[in-house]
C-alpha positions as CSV (number, residue, x, y, z in Angstrom):
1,X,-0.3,63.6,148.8
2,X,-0.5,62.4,144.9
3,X,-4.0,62.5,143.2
4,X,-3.7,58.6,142.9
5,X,-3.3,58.0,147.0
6,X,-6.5,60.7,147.1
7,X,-8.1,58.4,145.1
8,X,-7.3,55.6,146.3
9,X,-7.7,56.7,149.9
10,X,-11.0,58.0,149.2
11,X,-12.0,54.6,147.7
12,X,-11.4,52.8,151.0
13,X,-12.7,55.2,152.7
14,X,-9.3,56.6,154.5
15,X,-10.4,58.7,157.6
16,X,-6.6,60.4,156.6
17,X,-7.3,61.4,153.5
18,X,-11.0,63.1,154.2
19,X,-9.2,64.5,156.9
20,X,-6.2,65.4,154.7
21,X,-8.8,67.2,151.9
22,X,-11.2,68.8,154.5
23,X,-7.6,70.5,156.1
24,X,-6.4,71.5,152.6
25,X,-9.6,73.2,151.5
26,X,-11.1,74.5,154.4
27,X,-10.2,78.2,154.4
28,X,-11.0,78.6,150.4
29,X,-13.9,76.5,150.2
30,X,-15.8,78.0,153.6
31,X,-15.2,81.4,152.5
32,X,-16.8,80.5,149.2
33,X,-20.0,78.9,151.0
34,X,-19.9,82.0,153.0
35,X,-20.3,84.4,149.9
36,X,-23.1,82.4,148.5
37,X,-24.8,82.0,151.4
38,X,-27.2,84.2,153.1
39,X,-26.2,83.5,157.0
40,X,-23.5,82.0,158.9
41,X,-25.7,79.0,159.6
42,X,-26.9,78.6,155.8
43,X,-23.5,78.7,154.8
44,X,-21.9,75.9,157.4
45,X,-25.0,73.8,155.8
46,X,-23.5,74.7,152.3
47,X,-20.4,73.7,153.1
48,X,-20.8,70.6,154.6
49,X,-23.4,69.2,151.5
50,X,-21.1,70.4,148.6
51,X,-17.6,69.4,150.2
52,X,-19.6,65.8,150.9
53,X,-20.3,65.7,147.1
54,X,-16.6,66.8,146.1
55,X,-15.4,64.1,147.6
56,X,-18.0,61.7,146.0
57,X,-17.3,62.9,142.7
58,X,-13.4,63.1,143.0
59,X,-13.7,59.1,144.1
60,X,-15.5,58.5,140.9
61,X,-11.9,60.4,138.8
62,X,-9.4,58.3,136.7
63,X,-5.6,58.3,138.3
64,X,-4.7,61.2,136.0
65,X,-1.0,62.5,136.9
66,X,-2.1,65.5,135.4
67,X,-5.1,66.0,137.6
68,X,-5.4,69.3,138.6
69,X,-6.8,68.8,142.4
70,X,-7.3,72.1,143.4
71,X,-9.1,73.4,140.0
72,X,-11.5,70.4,140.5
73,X,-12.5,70.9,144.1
74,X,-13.0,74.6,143.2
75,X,-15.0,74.3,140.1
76,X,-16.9,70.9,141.8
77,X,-17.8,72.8,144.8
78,X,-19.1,76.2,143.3
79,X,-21.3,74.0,141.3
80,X,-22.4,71.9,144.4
81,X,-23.4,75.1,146.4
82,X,-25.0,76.7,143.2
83,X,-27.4,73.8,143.0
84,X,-27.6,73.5,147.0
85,X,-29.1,77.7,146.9
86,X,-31.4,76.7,143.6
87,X,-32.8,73.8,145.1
88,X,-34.2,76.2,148.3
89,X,-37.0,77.1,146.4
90,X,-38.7,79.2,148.5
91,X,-35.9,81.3,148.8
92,X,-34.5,81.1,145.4
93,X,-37.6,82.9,143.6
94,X,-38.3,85.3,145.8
95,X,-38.4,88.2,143.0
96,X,-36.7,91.5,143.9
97,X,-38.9,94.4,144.8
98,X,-36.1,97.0,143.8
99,X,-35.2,97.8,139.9
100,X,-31.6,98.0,138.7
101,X,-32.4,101.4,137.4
102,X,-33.4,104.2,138.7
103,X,-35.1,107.5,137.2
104,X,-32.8,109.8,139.0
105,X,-28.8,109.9,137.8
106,X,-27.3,108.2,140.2
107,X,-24.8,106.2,139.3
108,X,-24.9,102.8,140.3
109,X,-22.1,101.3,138.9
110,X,-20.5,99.0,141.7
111,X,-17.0,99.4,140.0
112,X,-17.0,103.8,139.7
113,X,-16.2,105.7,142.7
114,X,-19.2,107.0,144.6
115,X,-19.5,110.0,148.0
116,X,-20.1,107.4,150.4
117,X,-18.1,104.5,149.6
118,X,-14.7,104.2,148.9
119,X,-14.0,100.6,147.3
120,X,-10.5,100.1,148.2
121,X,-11.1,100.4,151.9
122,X,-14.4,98.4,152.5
123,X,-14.0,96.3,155.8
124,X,-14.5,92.7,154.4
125,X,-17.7,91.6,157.3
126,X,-19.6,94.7,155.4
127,X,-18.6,93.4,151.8
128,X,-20.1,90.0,153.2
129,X,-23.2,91.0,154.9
130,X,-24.1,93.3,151.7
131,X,-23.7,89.8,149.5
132,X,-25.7,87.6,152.0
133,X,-28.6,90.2,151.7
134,X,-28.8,90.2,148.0
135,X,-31.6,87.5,147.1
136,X,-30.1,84.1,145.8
137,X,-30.3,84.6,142.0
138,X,-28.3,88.0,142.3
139,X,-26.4,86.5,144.6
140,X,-25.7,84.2,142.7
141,X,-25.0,85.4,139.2
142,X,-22.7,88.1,141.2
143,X,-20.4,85.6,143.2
144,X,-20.3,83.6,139.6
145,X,-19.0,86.4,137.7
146,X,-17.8,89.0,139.2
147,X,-15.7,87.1,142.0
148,X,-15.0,84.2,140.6
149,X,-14.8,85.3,137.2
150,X,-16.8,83.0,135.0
151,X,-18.2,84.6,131.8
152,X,-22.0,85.7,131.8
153,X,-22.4,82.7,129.3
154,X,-20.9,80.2,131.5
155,X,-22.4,81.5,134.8
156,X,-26.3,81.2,132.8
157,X,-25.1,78.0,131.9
158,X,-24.5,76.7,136.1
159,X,-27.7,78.5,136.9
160,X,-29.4,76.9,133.8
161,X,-30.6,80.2,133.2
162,X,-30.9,82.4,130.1
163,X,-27.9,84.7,129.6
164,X,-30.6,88.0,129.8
165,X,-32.0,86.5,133.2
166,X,-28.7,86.4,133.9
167,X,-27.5,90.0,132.7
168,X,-30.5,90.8,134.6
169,X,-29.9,89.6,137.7
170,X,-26.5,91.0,138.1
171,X,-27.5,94.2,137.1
172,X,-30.2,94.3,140.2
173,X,-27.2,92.3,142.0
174,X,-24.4,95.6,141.2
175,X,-27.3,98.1,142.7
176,X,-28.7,96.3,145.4
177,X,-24.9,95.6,146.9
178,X,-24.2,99.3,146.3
179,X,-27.1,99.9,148.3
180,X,-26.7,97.8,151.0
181,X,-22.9,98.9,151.2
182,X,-24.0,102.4,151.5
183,X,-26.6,101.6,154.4
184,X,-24.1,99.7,155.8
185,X,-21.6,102.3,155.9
186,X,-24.4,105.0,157.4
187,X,-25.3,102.2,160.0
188,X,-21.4,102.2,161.1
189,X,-20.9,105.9,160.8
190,X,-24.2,106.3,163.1
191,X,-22.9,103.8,165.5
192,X,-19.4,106.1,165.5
193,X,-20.9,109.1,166.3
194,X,-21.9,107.5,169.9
């Protein structure tokens, strides 16, 4: 389907066309809402709001032949379900009680290899849960950058944050997933030994 009959069809409010989008992006776009999200049931929400407003802001775009669809409903709804986690305040700045350093030398950089956890071979649901537990700014600033690649400039500039808040945050963000990997991993290898 051309980016013109999108349009158009989303202009006159084409069931076929929603329908057309909503099978198209699906898989890509729930499994983003899932990674910023902090439940299953948080993350359905997300996804419903922010594909709602892709669609609203994609019937507002100029027939452009060189309209890159899938870049625009990937950029579009990562902003969407950025501003959908801000705007839960009570949840958003909740501070975290745990500091991204430590006194011993422990290394917790997420990206160096470590006793417990071998990064190649982490099951993907433990990967998940570790992100949903993270509180929503390191969540955040980690999905922004380190999955989906944006600078640390850019990413303070969606969360209309400083970029020190936001080296901050992902700093706590790298330790706390490590740490919730690794309790994660003892969790599993308890439930093993049974």
């Amino acid at each position: 389907m051309s980016i013109t009959e999108v349009i158009t069809g989303l202009n006159k409010n084409d069931a076929s066309v929603k329908k057309y989008l909503f099978e198209t992006y699906f898989g890509k776009l729930s499994a983003i809402s899932l990674r910023y999200s902090k439940s299953a049931a948080q993350s359905s929400e997300v996804f419903n709001t922010a594909f709602n407003a892709c669609l609203f802001k994609l019937q507002r775009q100029k027939n452009n032949p060189q309209f890159d669809l899938d870049a625009f409903m990937e950029k579009e709804f990562i902003q969407e379900v950025v501003d959908f986690i801000k705007n839960i305040r009570s949840e958003y700045y909740v501070a975290s009680t745990v500091y991204a350093t430590s006194k011993d030398n422990k290394n917790y950089d997420l990206f160096e290899a470590n006793d417990l956890i071998d990064f190649n071979a982490i099951d993907n649901d433990i990967l998940v849960k570790s992100l949903q537990q993270l509180v929503p700014s390191q969540r955040l600033i980690f999905n922004l950058h380190v999955i989906e690649n944006y600078t640390l400039e850019d990413s303070s500039l969606i969360l209309e944050a400083s970029e020190q808040t936001a080296k901050s945050n992902l700093e706590k963000a790298r330790y706390n997933l490590q740490k919730n990997i690794e309790k994660s991993l003892k969790e599993q290898q308890y439930e093993q030994s049974f």
